[in-house]
N, C-alpha and C positions, 0 to 999 in steps of 0.2 A: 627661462621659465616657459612651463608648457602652455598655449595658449585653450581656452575652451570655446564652446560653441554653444547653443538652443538648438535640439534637433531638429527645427522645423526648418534652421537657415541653412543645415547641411542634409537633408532626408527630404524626398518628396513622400508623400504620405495617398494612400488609394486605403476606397473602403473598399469591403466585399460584398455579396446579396446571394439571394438564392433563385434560381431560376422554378417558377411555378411546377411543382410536385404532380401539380391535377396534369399536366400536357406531357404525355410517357415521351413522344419524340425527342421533347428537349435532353431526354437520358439516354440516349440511343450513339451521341455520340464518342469520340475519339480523344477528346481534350480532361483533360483531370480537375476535377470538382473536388474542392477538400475545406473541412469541418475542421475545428477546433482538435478535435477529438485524433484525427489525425496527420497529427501532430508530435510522431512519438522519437526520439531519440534529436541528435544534435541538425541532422541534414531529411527534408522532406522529399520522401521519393515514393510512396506509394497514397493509392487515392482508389476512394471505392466506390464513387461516380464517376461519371464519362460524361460530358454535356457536348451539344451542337453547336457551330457558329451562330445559329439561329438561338439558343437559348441565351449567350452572352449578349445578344443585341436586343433582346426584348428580359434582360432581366439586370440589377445593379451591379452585379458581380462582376469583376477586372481580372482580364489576363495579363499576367505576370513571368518574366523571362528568370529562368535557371540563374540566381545567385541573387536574387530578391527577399530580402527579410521580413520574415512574417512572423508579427506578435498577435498572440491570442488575446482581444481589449473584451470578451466578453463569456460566460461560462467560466472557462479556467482560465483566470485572466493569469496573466505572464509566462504562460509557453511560450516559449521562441523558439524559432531555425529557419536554417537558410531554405529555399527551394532548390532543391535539388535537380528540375524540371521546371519546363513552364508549364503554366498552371492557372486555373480558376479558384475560387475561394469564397467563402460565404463571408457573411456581416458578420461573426464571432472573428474576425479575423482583421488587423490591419494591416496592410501591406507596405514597407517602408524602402526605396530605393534610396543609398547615400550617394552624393556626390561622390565621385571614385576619383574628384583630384585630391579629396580633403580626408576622406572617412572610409575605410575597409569594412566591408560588411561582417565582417570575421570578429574583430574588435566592437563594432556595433550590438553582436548579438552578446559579446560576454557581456558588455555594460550591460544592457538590458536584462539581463541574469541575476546583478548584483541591486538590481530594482524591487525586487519581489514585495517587499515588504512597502513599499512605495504603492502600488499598484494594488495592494490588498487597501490597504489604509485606503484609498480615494474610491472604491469601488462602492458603486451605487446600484441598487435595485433591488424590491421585496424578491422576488422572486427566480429573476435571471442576474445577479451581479456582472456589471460591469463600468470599464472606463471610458470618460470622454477622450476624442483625439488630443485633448489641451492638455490632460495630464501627463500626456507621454511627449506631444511635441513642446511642451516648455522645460520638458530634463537638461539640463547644462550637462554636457558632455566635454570630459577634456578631450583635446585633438594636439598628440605630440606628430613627430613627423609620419608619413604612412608608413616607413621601414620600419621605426619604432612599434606602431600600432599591429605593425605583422610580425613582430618581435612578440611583443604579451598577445597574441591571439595565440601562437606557436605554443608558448609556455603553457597557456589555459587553456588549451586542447587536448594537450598531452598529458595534464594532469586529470582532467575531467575523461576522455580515454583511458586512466589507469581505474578512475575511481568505477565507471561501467562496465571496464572488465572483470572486478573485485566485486560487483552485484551482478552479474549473472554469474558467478561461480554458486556464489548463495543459494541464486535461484534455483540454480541445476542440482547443491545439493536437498534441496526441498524435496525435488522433484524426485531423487533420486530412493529419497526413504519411502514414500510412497510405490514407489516401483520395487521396491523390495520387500515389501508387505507383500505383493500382488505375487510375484514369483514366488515366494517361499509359501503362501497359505491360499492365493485365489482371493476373486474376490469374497469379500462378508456376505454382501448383498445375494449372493446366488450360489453359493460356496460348493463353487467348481471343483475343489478337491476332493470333497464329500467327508470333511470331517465330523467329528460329534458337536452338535450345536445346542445349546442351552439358553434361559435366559440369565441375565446377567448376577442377577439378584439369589438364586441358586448355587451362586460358586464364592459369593464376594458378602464381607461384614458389611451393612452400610448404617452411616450417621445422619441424621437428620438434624436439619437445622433447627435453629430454636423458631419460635413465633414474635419473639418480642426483638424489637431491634434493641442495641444496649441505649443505657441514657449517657454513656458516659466512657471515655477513651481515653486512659493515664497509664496504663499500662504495656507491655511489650510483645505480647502474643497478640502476630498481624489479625486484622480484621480485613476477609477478604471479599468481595462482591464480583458481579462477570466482568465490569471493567477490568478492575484487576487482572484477570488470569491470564497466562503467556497461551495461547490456542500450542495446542502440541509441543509442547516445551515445559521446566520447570516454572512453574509460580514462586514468585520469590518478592518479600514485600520490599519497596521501595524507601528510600530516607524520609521521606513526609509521609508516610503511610501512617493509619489512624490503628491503636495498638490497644486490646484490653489487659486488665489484670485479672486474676483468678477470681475475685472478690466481683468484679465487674460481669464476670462472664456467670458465677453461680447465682446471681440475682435475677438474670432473666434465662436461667435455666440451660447456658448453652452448651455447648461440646466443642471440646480442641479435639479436631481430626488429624492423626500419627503424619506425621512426614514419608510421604513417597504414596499416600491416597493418590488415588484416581477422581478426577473433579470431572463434572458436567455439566454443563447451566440448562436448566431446566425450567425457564421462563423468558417471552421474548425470542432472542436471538439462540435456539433452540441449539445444542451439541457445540458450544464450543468444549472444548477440552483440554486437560492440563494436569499437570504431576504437583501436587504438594511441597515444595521444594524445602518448607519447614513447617513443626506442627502448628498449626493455625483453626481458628474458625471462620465459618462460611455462613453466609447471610442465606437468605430463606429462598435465593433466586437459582442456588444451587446444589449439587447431591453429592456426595462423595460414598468412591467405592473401595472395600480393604481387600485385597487379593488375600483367595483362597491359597490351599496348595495344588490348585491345578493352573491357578493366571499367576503369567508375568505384568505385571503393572503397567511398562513398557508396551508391548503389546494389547494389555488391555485398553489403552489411550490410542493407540492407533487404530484398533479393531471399530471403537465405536467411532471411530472422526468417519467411517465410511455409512453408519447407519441415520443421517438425518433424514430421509425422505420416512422411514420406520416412525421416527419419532414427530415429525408434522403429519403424521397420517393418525396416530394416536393418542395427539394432544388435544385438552381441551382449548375451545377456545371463544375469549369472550374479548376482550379488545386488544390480550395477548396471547400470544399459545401460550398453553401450558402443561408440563405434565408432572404430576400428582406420584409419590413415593411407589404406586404402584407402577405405572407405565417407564419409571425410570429402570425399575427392579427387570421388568419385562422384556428390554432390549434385548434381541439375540447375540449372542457370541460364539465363535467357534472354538472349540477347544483341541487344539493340536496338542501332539506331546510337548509337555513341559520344556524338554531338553531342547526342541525345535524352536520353541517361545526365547528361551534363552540366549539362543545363539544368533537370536534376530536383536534381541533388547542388547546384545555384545557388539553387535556390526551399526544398531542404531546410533550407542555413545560415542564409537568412533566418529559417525559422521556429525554426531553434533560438535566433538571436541574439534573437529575442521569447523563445523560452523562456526565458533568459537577464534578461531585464529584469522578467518575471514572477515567475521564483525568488528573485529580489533583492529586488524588493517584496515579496514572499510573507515573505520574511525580517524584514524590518523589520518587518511586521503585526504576526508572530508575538510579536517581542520586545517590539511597542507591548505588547499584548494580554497580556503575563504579568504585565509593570510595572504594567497596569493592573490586572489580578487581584491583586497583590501590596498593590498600595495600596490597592483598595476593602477589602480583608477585614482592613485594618490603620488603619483608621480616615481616612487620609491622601486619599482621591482628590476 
């Protein structure tokens, strides 16, 4: 039977500080100063301060040798990784060295991974949340042999390496439908290919919302608000989503907008955007648009996800922006040939149908990857 430990009898524990901001010299140096915030992936190797011997001696802050594990105890509390570098460190930071007869820093930081919910729950403070040292150095860690513990470090590396590789594919195809907007039409905002521009409300049906919110939700036609909506993607209501019936919806006067509408929130968090993914209604916070026969719908969702700064320039605003049926109608859009729109809304579904086998696999990763957290720290993997 494996035995466990208190991390505080197998870890020495260092806080971190900030060396005084107001004296520029202390930043002038060679040594790497690093925040919470930078802290991004499994291993820490970049830092966007430099500090001088002179600023760790006159400030709280500890240097720390390459393979030293650093938990974020304050701001976003339960980031970890190892240092990649030796390094400086602010107070958002605790810096944890294991005994390296007893404890792998490799194994150290997955437990620490399967804390999260540990480290939310104890976290204190109005305004900066964070954790005391005691929360983290009183966790009972099991300690099987170190070969063992570099055994499930291996496994949860590799699986956690699959699931990062399977999000940035994601990311890239995000990235990628935007970049093919830009190629094939320029951008909206200055429309570099000088096609015919209009405003929106000109080419496109639109619905407005009712005034009155319903009193009452029994029925199956979603009721949708800007939380709800997918930003650049289908909206599609969810299993708990709050539903009208037809009876519910003609009482406070409202309108079920067709499926494959073009949505925009138009209060608040000003453009986000989204496709109707079935017909539904839309609360007062948002506008929907019905493509003419010159827009593709598709494209019309992309064309506006480029004009927010149009529409915080011509919102009112009194403790939210806001804009009013007219200034939604008024957004510019460019009007390419239809057949061009087309063939972009053609190349777009394919890459959503990969986003789509991406987010699936990303899924299953995920659930490999907890079973397997589940089972390494419970003796079983």
């Amino acid at each position: 039977m494996n035995s466990s430990a208190r991390l505080s009898d197998v870890c020495r524990f260092q806080n971190g500080g900030t060396p005084s901001k107001g004296i520029e010299r202390y930043f002038t140096g060679d040594i790497p100063w690093i925040t919470g915030a930078d802290l991004v992936g499994q291993i820490a190797l970049q830092a966007r301060s430099f500090i001088t011997e002179e600023a760790i001696a006159s400030s709280a802050t500890n240097q720390v040798p390459a393979g030293t594990v650093l938990l974020v105890t304050r701001t976003s509390v339960g980031k970890v990784a190892i240092a990649g570098m030796s390094l400086c460190f602010s107070q958002d930071i605790t810096a944890l060295t294991p005994d390296a007869k007893k404890l792998s820093a490799e194994y150290l930081v997955h437990f620490l991974r399967t804390k999260q919910d540990h480290f939310t729950k104890h976290a204190r403070g109005a305004t900066i949340q964070g954790i005391t040292r005691e929360v983290v150095a009183d966790l009972e860690i099991p300690l099987p042999s170190l070969e063992e513990q570099r055994r499930i470090a291996d496994i949860l590396g590799q699986a956690e390496t699959l699931r990062t590789q399977r999000g940035q594919a994601l990311a890239h195809l995000d990235t990628l439908t935007q970049s093919l907007f830009l190629d094939m039409f320029g951008d909206p905002r200055s429309n570099s290919k000088g096609w015919r521009e209009a405003p929106v409300g000109a080419l496109t049906d639109c619905i407005v919302p009712g005034r009155d919110k319903p009193k009452s939700f029994s029925g199956g036609i979603p009721w949708i608000t800007t939380a709800n909506l997918v930003h650049m993607g289908a909206t599609l209501p969810l299993a708990d989503a709050l539903g009208l019936s037809q009876a519910e919806i003609d009482e406070v006067r409202a309108k079920v907008i067709p499926a494959d509408s073009v949505i925009i929130s138009c209060v608040g968090d000003l453009g986000v955007v989204s496709l109707a993914g079935v017909p539904m209604v839309i609360n007062q916070q948002l506008h929907s648009f019905q493509c003419g026969a010159e827009l593709n719908n598709l494209f019309l969702m992309h064309s506006l996800s480029f004009q927010k700064a149009f529409m915080l320039a011509k919102a009112s605003s009194t403790t939210l922006p806001y804009m009013n049926k007219s200034v939604c109608n008024s957004i510019p859009v460019l009007v390419p040939p239809l057949a061009l729109q087309q063939t972009f809304a053609t190349r777009i579904q394919a890459i959503e149908a990969l986003k789509v086998t991406h987010r699936t696999a990303l899924a299953q990763l995920d659930a490999l990857f907890a079973s397997l957290q589940q089972r390494a720290f419970a003796g079983e993997l």
